[in-house]
C-alpha positions as CSV (number, residue, x, y, z in Angstrom):
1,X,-76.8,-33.3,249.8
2,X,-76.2,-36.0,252.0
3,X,-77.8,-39.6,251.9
4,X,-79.3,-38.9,255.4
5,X,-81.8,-36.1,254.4
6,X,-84.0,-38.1,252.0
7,X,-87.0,-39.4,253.7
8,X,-89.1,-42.2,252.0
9,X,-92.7,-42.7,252.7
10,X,-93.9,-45.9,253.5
11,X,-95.9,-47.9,250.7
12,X,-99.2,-48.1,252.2
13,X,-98.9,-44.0,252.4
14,X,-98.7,-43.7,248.6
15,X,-101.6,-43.1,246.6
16,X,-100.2,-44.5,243.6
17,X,-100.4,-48.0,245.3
18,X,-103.7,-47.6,246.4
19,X,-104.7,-46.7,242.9
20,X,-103.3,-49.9,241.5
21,X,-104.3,-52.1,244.3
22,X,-108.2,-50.3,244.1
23,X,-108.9,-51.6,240.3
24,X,-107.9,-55.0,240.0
25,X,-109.9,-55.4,243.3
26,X,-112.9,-53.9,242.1
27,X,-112.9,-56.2,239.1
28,X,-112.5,-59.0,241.4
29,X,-115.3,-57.8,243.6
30,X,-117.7,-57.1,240.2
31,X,-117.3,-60.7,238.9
32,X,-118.0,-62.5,242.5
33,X,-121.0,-60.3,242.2
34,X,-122.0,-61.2,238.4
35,X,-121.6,-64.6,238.9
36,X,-124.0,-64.6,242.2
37,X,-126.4,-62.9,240.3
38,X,-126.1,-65.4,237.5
39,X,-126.7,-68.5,239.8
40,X,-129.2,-67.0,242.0
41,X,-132.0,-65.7,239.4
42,X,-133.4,-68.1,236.9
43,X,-133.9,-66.8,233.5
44,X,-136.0,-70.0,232.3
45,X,-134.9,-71.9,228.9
46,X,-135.0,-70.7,225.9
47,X,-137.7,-72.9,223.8
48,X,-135.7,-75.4,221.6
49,X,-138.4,-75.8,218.9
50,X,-138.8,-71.8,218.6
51,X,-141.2,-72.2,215.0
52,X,-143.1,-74.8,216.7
53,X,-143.9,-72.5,219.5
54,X,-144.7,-69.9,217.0
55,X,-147.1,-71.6,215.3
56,X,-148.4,-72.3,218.8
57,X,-149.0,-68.8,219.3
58,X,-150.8,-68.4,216.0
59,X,-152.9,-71.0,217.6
60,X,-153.9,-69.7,220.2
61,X,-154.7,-66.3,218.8
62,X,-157.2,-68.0,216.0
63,X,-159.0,-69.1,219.5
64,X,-159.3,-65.9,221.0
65,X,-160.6,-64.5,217.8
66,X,-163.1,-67.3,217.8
67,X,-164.1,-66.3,221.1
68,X,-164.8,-62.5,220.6
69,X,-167.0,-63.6,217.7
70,X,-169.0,-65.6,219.8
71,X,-169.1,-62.6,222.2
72,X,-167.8,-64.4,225.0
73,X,-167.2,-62.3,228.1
74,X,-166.0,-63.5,231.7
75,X,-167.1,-62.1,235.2
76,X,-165.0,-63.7,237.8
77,X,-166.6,-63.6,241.7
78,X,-164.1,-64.9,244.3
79,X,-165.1,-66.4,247.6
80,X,-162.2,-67.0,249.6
81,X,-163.9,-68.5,252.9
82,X,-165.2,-71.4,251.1
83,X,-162.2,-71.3,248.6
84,X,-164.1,-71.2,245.8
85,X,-163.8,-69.6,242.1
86,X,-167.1,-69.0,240.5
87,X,-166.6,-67.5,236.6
88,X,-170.0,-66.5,234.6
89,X,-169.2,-66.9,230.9
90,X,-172.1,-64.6,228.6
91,X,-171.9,-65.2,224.9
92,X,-174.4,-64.7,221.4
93,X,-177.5,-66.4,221.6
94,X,-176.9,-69.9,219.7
95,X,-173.3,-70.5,221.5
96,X,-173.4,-74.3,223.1
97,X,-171.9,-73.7,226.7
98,X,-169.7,-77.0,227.7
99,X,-169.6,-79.3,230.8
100,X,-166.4,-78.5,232.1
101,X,-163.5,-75.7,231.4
102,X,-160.3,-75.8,231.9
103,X,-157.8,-72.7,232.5
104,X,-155.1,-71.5,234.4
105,X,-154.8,-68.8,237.1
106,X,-151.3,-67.2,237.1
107,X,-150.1,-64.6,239.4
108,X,-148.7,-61.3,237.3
109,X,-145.3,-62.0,238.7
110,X,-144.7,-65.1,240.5
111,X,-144.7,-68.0,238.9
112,X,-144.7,-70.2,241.7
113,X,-148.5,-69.3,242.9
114,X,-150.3,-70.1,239.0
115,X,-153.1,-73.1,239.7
116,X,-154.1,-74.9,236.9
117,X,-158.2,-74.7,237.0
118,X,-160.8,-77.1,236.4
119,X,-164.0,-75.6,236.4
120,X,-167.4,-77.5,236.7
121,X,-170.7,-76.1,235.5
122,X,-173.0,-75.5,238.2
123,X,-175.6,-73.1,236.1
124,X,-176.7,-72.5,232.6
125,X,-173.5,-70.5,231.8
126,X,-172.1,-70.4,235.5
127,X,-168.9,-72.6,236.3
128,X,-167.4,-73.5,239.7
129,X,-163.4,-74.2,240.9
130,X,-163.1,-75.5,244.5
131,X,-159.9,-75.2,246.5
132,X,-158.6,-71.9,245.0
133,X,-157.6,-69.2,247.4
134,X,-155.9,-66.4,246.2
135,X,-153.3,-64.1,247.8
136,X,-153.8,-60.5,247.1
137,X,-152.4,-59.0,244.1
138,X,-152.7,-59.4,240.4
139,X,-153.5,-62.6,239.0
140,X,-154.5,-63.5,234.6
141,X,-157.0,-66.4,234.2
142,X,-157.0,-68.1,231.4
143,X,-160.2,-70.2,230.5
144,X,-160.8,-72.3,227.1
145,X,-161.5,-75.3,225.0
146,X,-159.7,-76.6,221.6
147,X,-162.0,-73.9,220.1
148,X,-161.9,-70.9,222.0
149,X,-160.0,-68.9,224.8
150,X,-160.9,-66.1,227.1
151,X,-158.3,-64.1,229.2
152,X,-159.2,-61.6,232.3
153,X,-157.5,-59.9,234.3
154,X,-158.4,-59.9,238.1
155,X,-156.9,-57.6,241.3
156,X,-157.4,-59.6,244.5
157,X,-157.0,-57.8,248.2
């Protein structure tokens, strides 16, 4: 054997050097891509006073019960050309219907497009929200006082 008849491949034609060069690079490329991920989408805070906010919720669901023994129900009839909400509350006989309501209505998935609502009573149990025009999709609203709370779910086209 002479020295002259041993032939050596260049590096870039090894596949050993691609393999090490491939997964270092692919880590590299995975964090760039976990951190743009973790600056771009907002998670929201976490609640700081976390047994506060639970007895919040225990709150809250004392009001809805208080509502569905009153019998309260909600129809909802939108009219977007005058950008008006108009909700019709029915409960037992006996229930005291107040002045004004005031709610929220959130969209299912965008947190952006929730309005808070003030409603007015226009009726004997009809209330009234002006300036509320709603994109389609699916939206919660979420009417009450200190003593009660009704929740319905509403699909707009």
């Amino acid at each position: 054997m002479t020295s002259g008849d041993s032939t050596e491949r260049p590096w870039q034609r090894e596949p050993f050097v691609w393999m090490v060069i491939a997964f270092p690079a692919a880590a590299v490329i995975g964090g760039i891509v976990t951190i743009y991920l973790a600056v771009v989408s907002d998670d929201g805070l976490v609640v700081d006073d976390y047994y506060k906010h639970g007895l919040e919720i225990n709150r809250l669901l004392d009001r809805e019960q208080t509502a569905a023994n009153a019998g309260l129900s909600l129809l909802i009839d939108i009219d977007n050309n005058s950008s008006s909400l108009l909700l019709t509350l029915s409960a037992n006989p006996g229930f005291v219907y107040p002045a004004e309501i005031e709610g929220v209505i959130a969209h299912a998935t965008r947190e952006g497009l929730d309005e808070p609502l003030h409603l007015q009573r226009v009726g004997d149990n009809v209330y009234r929200a002006s300036g509320i025009t709603l994109p389609a999709g699916r939206w919660y609203v979420d009417i009450g006082t200190n003593e009660w709370r009704v929740t319905k779910r509403l699909v707009t086209n």
